[in-house]
C-alpha positions, 0 to 999 in steps of 0.5 A, spaced: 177 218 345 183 219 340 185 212 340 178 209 340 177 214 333 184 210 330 181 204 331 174 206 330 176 209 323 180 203 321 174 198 323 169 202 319 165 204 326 163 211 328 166 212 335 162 214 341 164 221 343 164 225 337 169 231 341 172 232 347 177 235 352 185 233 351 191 236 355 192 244 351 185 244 347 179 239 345 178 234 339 173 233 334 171 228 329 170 231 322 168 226 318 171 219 315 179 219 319 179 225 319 180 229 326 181 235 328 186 237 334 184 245 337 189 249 342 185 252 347 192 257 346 197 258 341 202 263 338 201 266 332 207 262 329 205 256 330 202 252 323 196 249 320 198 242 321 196 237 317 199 230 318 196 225 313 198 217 313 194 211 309 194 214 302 196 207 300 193 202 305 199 198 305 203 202 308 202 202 316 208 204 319 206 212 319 199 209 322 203 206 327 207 212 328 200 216 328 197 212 333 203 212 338 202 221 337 195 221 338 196 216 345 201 221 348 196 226 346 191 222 350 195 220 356 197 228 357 204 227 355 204 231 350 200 237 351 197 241 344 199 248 342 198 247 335 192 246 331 193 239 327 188 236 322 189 229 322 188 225 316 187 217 314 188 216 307 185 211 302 180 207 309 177 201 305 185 200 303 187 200 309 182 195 311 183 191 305 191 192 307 192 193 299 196 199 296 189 200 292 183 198 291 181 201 284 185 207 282 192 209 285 189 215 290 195 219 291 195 221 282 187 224 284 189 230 287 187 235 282 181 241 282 175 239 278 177 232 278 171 229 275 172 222 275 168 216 279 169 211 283 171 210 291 178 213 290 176 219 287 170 221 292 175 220 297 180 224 294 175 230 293 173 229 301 180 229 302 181 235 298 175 239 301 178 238 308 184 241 306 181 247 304 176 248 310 181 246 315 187 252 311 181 257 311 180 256 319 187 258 319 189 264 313 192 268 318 197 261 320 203 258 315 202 252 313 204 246 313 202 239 311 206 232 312 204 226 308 207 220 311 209 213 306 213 208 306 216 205 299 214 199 297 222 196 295 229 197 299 233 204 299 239 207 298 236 212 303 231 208 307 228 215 309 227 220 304 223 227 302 219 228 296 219 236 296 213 237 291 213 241 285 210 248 285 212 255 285 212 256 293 219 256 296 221 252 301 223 254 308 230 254 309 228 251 316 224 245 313 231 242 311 234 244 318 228 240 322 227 234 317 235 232 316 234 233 325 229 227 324 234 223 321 230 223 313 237 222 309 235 226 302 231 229 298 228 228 291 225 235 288 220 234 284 220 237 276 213 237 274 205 237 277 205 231 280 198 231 284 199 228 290 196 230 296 202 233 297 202 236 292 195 239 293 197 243 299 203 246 296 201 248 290 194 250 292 195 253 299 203 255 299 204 250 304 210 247 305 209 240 304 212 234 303 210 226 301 216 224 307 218 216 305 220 212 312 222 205 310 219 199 307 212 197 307 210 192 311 204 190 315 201 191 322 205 189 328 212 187 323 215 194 323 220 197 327 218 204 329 225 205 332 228 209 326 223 213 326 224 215 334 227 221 330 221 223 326 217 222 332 219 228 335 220 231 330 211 230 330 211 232 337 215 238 338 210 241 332 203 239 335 207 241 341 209 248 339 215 248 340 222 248 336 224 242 334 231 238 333 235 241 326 241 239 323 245 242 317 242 241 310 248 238 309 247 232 312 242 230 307 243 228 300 239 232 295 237 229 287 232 232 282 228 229 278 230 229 271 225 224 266 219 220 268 218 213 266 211 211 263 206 205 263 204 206 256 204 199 253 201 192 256 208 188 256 211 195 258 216 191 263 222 194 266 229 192 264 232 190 272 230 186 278 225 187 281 228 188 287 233 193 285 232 198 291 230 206 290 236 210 288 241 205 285 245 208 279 245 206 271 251 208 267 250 212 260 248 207 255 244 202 259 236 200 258 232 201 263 225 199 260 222 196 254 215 198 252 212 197 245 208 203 244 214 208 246 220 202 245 226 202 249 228 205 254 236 207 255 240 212 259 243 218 256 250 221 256 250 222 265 249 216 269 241 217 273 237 214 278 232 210 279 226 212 284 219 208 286 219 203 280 214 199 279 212 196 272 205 193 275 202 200 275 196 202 271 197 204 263 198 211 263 201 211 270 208 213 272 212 206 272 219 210 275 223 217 276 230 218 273 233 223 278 240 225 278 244 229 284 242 236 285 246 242 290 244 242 297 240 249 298 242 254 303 239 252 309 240 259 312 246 256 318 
């Protein structure tokens, strides 16, 4: 049953029932940590859902918090009104409890990406599942939660990366995410190609890379902060309104520069503890590198999110962000 298909995925086995019934629908197994959730019924409001966890592998509390969904769904305490494609990222990550294992999988998420190795055919499989499952449903809106943690503190534990593209989103996206207690959110300023991403600026769905916590190892987390994020999960594949909060409620920034590894001794210029969304008044050197040289802030104070100097040359080693205007949420 479901639980047997988490397990089986994170273990590398082919589970024994390929589909089957569940409370309100059928699931099938479509490949590689990928299961399809079919509603015998639904209305015609209700989304495409996609739900993808493990995109890094070292970042296990959204797998857990998966997992709990999938075993409520089996024990009939849910009952599926939605059609839901669940999604296991980086599988060999996962096994390995590693971020990755050859390339960052989350930067691959680009049509006609024509690089080799694991992490690229999983991201092309990835991307060929998103596609057939939103074609299934044209006639349906569109909506896709990739569930992360970071990898340092935060100011804001609990964030939303909205990615960029030309498609809106929602109004009611703001009200049901600061009702799942998520604390602030990070517009993004360019392409990002993240999975994410990859729903909205390919498909208009309203997407969003959700960060839920610190990174830590199976069995070591708390799922108790994220209760709020689990109803919300569950009043989706449930079809049903969820809980919604003002816009207000949450803290809204924009991405203002990126922050690239161009230089072998790149190094960042603060802790390596310094948690996401910390502060930097004007002036202040940020990071040294030796093809791109120092860098500082300018005349406003920004701050820093997901910095990492140990990532890949060429990759994104910070984002600078500065404080944006909360959007109507339509209350």
């Amino acid at each position: 049953m479901l639980s047997e298909w988490l397990e089986a995925s994170l273990d590398g086995r082919s589970p024994d029932a390929k589909e089957g019934a569940l409370a309100g629908g059928r699931y099938r197994i479509e490949g590689a940590g990928l299961l399809e959730l079919t509603p015998a019924a639904s209305s015609a409001t209700a989304p495409a859902l996609i739900l993808s966890a493990g995109i890094h592998g070292n970042e296990t509390a959204p797998i857990e918090l998966l997992g709990e969904l999938l075993a409520r769904l089996e024990a009939g305490l849910l009952r599926l009104a939605t059609p839901t494609l669940v999604i296991l990222g980086n599988l060999e990550a996962i096994r390995a409890g590693t971020r990755y294992v050859d390339t960052n999988l989350n930067r691959l998420f680009r049509r006609g990406l024509d690089a080799a190795g694991m992490e690229p055919d999983r991201a092309r499989a990835l991307m060929s599942a998103v596609d057939a499952f939103y074609a299934h449903h044209a006639d349906r809106p569109r909506l896709h939660y990739d569930l992360h943690t970071a990898i340092r503190d935060s100011q804001y534990p609990r964030f939303a990366v909205d990615p960029y593209a030309e498609t809106v989103t929602p109004a009611t996206q703001w009200r049901w995410l600061a009702g799942a207690d998520i604390q602030a959110v990070l517009h993004q300023h360019a392409h990002s190609w993240t999975f994410s991403h990859y729903s909205k600026h390919y498909h208009d769905a309203a997407a969003f890379t959700l960060e839920l916590g610190r990174a830590l190892p199976f069995g070591d987390n708390d799922l108790a902060p994220l209760a709020p994020m689990a109803r919300l999960l569950e009043a989706l594949v449930e079809d049903r309104p969820p809980a919604s909060r003002s816009a207000e409620t949450l803290a809204f920034f924009r991405v203002e520069h990126e922050l690239r590894r161009h230089a072998e001794d790149f190094r960042l210029c603060f802790p390596d503890d310094t948690p996401n969304f910390t502060e930097f008044a004007p002036g202040t050197r940020l990071a040294e590198d030796a093809i791109d040289g120092p860098i500082t802030v300018g005349e406003r104070p920004l701050r820093v999110v997901f910095p990492n100097a140990a990532v890949e040359i060429g990759a994104r080693a910070a984002l600078l962000v500065s404080a944006a205007t909360p959007p109507d949420d339509g209350t």
